[in-house]
TORKOL-4160 file (C-alpha; in steps of 0.2 Angstrom, whole numbers, padded with zeros to 4 digits, m for minus):
259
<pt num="1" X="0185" Y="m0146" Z="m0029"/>
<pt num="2" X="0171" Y="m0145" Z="m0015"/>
<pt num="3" X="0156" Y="m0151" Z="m0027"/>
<pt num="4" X="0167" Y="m0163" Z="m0035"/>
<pt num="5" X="0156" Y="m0174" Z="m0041"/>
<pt num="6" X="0138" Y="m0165" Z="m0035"/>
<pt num="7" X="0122" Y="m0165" Z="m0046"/>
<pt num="8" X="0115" Y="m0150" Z="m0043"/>
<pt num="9" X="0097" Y="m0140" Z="m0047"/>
<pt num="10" X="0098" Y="m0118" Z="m0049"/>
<pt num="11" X="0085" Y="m0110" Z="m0050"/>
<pt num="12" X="0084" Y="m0093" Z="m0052"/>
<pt num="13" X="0096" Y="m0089" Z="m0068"/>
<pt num="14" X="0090" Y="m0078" Z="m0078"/>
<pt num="15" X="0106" Y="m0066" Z="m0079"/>
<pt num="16" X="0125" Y="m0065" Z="m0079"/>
<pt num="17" X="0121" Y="m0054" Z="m0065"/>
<pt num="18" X="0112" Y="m0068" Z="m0057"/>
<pt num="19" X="0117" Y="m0073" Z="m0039"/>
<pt num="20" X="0112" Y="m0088" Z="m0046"/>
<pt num="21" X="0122" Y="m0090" Z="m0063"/>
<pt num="22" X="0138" Y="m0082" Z="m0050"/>
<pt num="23" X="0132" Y="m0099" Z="m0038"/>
<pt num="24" X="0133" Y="m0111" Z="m0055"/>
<pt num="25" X="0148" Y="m0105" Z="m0061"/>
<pt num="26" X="0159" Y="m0107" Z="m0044"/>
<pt num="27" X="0149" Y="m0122" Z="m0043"/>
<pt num="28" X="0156" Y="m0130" Z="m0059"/>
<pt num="29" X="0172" Y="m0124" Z="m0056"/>
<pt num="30" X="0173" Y="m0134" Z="m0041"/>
<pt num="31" X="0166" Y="m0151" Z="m0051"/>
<pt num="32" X="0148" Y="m0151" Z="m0050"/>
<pt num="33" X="0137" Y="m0156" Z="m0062"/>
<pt num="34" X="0120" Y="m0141" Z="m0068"/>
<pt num="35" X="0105" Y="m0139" Z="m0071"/>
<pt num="36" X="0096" Y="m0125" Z="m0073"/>
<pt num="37" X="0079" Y="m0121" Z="m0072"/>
<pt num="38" X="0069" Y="m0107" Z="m0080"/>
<pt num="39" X="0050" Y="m0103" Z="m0086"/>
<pt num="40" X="0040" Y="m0094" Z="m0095"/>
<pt num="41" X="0047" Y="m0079" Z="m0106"/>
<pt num="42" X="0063" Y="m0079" Z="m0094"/>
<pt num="43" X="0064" Y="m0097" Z="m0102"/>
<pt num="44" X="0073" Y="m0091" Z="m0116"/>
<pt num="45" X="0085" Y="m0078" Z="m0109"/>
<pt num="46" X="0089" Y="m0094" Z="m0096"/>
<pt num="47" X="0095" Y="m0104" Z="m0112"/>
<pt num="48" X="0107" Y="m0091" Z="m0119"/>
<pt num="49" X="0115" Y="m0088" Z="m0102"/>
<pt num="50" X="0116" Y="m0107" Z="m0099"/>
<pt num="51" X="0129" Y="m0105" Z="m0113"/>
<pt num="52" X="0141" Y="m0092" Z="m0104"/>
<pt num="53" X="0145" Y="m0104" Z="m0089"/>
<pt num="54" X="0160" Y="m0113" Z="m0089"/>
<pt num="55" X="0153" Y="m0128" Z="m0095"/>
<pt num="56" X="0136" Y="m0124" Z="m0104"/>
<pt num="57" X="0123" Y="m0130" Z="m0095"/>
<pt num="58" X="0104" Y="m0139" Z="m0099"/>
<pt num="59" X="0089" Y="m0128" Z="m0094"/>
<pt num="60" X="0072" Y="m0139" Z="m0089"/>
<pt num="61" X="0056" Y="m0127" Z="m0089"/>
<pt num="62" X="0051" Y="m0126" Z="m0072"/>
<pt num="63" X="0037" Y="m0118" Z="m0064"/>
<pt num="64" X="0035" Y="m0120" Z="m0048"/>
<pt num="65" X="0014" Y="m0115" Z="m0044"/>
<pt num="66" X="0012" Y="m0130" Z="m0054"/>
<pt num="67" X="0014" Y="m0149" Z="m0048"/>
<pt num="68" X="0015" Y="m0155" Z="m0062"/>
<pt num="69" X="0031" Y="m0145" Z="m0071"/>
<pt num="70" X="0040" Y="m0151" Z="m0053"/>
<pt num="71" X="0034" Y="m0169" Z="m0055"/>
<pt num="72" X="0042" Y="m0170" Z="m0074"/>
<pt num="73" X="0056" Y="m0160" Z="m0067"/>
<pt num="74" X="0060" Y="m0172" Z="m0054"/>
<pt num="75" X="0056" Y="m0186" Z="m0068"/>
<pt num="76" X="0070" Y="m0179" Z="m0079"/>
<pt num="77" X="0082" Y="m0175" Z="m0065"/>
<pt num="78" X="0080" Y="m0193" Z="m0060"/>
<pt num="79" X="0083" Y="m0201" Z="m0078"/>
<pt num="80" X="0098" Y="m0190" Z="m0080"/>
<pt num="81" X="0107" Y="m0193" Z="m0062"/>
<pt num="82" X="0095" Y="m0205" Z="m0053"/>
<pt num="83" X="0099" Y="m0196" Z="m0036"/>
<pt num="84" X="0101" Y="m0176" Z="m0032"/>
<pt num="85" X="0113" Y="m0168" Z="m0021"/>
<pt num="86" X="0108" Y="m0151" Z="m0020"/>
<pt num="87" X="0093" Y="m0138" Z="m0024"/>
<pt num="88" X="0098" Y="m0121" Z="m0026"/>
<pt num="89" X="0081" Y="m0109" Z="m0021"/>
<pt num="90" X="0084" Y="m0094" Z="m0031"/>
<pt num="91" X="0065" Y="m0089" Z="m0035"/>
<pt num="92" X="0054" Y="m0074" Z="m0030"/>
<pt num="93" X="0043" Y="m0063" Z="m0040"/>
<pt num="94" X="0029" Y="m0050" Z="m0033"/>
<pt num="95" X="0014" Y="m0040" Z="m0044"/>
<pt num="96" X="0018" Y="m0022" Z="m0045"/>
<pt num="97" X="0006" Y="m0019" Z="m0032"/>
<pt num="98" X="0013" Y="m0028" Z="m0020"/>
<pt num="99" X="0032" Y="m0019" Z="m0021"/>
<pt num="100" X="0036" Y="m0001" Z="m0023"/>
<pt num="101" X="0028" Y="0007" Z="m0007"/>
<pt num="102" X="0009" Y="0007" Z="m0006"/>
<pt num="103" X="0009" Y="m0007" Z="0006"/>
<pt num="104" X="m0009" Y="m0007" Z="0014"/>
<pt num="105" X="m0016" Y="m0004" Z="m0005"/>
<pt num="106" X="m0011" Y="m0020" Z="m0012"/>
<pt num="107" X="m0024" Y="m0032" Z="m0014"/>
<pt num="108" X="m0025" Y="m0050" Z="m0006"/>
<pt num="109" X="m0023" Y="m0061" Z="m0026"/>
<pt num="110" X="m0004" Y="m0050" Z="m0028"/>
<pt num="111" X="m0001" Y="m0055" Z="m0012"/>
<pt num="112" X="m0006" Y="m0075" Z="m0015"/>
<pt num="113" X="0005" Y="m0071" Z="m0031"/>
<pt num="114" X="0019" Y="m0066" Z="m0020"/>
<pt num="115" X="0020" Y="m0080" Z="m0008"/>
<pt num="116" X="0017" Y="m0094" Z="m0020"/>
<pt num="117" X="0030" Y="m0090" Z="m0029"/>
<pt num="118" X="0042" Y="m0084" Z="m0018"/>
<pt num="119" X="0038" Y="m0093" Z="m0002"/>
<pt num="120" X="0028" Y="m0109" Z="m0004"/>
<pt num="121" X="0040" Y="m0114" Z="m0019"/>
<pt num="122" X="0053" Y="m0121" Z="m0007"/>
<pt num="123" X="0041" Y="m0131" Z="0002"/>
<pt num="124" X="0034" Y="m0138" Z="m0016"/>
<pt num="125" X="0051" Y="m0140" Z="m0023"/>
<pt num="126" X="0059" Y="m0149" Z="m0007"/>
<pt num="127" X="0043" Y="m0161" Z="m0005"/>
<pt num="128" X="0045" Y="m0164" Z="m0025"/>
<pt num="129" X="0064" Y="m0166" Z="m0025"/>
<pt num="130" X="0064" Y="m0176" Z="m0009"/>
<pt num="131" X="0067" Y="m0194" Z="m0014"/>
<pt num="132" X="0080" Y="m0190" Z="m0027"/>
<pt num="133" X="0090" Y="m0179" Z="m0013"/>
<pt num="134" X="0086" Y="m0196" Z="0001"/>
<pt num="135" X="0093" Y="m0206" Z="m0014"/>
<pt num="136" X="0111" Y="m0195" Z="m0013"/>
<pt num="137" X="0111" Y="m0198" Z="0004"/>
<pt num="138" X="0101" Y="m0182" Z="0010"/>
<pt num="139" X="0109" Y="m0169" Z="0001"/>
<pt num="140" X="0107" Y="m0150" Z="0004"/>
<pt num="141" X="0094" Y="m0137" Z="m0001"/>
<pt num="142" X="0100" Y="m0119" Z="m0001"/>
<pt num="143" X="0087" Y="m0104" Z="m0004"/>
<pt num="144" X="0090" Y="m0085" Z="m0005"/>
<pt num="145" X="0087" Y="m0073" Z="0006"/>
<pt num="146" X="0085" Y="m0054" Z="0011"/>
<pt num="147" X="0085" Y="m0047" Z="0029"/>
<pt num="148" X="0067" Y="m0049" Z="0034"/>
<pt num="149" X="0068" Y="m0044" Z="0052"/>
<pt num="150" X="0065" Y="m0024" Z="0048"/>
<pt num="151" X="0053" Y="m0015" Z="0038"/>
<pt num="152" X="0063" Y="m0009" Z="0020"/>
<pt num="153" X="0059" Y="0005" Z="0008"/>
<pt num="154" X="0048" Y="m0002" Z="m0004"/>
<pt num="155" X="0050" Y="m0021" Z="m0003"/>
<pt num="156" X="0033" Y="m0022" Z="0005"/>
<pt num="157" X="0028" Y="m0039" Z="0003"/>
<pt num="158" X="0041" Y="m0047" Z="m0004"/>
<pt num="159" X="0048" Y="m0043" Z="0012"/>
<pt num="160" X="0032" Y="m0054" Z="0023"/>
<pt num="161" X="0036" Y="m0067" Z="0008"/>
<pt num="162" X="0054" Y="m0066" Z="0013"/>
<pt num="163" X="0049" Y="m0069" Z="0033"/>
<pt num="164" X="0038" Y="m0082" Z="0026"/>
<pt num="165" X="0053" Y="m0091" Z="0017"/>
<pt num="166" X="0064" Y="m0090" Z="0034"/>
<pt num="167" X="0050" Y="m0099" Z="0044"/>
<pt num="168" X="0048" Y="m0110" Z="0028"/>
<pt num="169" X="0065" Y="m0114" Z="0029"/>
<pt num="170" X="0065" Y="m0120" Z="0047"/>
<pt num="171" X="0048" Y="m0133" Z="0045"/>
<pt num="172" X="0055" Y="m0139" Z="0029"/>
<pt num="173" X="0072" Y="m0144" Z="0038"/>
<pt num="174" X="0062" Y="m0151" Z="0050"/>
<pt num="175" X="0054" Y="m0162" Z="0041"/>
<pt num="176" X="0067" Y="m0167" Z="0032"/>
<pt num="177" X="0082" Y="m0169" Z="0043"/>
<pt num="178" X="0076" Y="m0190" Z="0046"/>
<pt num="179" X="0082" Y="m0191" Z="0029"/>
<pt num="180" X="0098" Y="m0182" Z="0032"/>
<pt num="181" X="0094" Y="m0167" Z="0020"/>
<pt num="182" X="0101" Y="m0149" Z="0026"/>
<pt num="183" X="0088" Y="m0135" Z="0022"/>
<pt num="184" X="0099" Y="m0118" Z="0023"/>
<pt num="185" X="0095" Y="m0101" Z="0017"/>
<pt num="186" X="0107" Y="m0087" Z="0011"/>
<pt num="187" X="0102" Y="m0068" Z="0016"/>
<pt num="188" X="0113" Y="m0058" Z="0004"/>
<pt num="189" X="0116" Y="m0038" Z="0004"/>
<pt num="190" X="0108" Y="m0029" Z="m0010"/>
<pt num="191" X="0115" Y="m0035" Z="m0027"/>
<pt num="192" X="0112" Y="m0026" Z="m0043"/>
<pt num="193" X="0100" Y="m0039" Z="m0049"/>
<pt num="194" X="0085" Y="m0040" Z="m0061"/>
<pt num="195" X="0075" Y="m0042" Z="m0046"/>
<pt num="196" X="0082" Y="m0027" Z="m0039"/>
<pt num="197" X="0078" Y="m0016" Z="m0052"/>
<pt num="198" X="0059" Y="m0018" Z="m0046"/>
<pt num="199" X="0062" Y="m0010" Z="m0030"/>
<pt num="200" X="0059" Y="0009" Z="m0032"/>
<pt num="201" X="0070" Y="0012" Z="m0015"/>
<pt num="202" X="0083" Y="0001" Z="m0018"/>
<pt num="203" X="0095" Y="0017" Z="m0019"/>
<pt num="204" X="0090" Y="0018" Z="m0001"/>
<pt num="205" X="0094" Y="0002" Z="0004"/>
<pt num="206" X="0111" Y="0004" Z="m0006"/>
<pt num="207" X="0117" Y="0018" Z="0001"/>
<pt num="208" X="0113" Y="0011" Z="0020"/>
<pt num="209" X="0120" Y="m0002" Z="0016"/>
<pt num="210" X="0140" Y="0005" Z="0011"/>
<pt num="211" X="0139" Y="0014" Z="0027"/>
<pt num="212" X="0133" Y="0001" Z="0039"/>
<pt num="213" X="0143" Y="m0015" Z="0033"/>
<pt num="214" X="0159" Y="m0014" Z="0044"/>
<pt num="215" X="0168" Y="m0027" Z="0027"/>
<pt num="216" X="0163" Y="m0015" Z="0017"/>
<pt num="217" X="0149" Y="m0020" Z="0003"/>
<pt num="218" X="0150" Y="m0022" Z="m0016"/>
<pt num="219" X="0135" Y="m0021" Z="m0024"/>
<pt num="220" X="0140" Y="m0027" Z="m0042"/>
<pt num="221" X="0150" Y="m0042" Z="m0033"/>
<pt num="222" X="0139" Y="m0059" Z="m0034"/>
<pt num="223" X="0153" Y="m0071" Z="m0027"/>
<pt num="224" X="0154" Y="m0067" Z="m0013"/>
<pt num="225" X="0136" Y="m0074" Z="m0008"/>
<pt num="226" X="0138" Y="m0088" Z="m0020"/>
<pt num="227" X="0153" Y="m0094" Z="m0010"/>
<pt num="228" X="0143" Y="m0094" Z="0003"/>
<pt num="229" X="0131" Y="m0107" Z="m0007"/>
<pt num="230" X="0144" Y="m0117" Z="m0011"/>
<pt num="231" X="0150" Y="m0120" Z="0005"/>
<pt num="232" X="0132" Y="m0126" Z="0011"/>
<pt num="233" X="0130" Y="m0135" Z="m0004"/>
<pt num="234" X="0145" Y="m0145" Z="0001"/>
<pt num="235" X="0149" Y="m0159" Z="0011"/>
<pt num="236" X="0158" Y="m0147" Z="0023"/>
<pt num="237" X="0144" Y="m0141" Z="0036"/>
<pt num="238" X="0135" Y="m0157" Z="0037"/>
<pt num="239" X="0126" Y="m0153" Z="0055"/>
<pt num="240" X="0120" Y="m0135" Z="0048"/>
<pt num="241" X="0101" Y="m0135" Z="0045"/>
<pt num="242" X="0087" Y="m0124" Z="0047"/>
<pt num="243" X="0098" Y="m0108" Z="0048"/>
<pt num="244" X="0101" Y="m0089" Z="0041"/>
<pt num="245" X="0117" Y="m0087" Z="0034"/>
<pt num="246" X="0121" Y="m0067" Z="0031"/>
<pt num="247" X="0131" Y="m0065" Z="0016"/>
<pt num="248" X="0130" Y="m0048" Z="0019"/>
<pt num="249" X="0148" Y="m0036" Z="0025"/>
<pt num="250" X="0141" Y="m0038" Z="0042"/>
<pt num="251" X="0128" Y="m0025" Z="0040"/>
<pt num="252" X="0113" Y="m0034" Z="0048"/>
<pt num="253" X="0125" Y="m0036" Z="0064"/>
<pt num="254" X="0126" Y="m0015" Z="0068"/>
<pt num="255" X="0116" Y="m0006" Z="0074"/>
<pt num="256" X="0119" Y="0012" Z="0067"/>
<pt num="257" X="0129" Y="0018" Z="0053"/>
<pt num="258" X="0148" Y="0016" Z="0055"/>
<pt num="259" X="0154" Y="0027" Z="0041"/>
């Protein structure tokens, strides 16, 4: 039972496919208490699979360009538990423009679009959660993550939004260590998820990635990045802040294709 006990946020669920719903579920099964969060028309879907976990979970609607949703948010958490132990970041969205290979063509409001939402949110949601994750003695914030270091096929901006989110990660863990919160992210392999079904060249990315990981990679397989979560959600790394954990089969480690 490592989260016996925890009160945890996830964002980000919006299917079974979900690295998210994978980090909720293991996260129940090893005793935490969930939330989710979900907005807009994805609000919905959120509520149906918020029924499939173990244990069905409450969705709050979240958005997370808007003060206001993570002030009432943080309101409710705080009626409901009084304290937080961990913030799962699971959020990113780009405009059309900005993903799917026209790099120098997208214009600068789908970029602003694309680092709101998908890199200025963990700032916004840790300054918002702050007091209720200082309240559970610090707690630990966990985002998600994809190799920005290189150029990909396709992932264009959401991949400067990704580089964004890595520098994020380390200022907000800065900032936040006095208070003995641990900001962490996650950079998973490619995953079959809704978001990935954006990227025209993630077949690319796929098929470099089976050769290159030297584990081996599953594509279909959540869990094995969601354990990864759960271990920094858990009391069990408590000096671990303001780092990259690669969920990945080792693939980010090699430099050329191994099979």
């Amino acid at each position: 039972m490592l989260l016996d006990g925890k009160r945890l946020l996830v964002t980000g669920v919006l299917t079974e496919a979900s690295i998210a719903f994978a980090v909720a579920r293991l996260a129940q099964e090893q005793g935490a208490d969930v939330v989710l969060s979900g907005f807009g028309r994805g609000l919905r879907i959120t509520e149906r699979v918020a029924g499939r976990l173990p244990q069905p979970a409450d969705v709050l609607e979240l958005d997370v360009t808007d003060p206001a949703h993570i002030d009432v948010v943080a309101d409710r958490l705080g009626e409901r538990w009084g304290a937080l132990d961990g913030l799962v970041h699971a959020i990113g969205f780009a405009p059309g423009s900005a993903i799917g290979g026209d790099f120098l063509a997208t214009p600068w409001e789908d970029v602003a679009t694309a680092v709101h939402v998908s890199t200025y949110s963990l700032a916004s949601l840790a300054r918002g959660m702050a007091k209720l994750l200082a309240a559970a003695g610090g707690g630990s914030i966990v985002g998600l993550d994809f190799d920005a270091t290189v150029a990909w096929p396709s992932y264009d901006w959401m991949g400067v939004a990704k580089a964004g989110l890595e520098s994020c990660c380390r200022y907000v863990a800065r900032d936040l260590g006095e208070q003995q919160t641990r900001v962490n992210l996650v950079a998973a392999g490619p995953l079959k998820t809704m978001a990935a079904k954006q990227i025209a060249g993630f077949g690319d990315i796929e098929s470099t990635w089976t050769r290159r990981a030297p584990l081996g990679w599953d594509v279909a397989d959540t869990e094995p990045v969601a354990r990864v979560v759960c271990a920094l959600l858990s009391d069990w790394m408590p000096a671990v802040t303001g780092e990259i954990v690669h969920a990945d089969g080792g693939a980010h480690a090699m430099g050329a294709d191994i099979r």
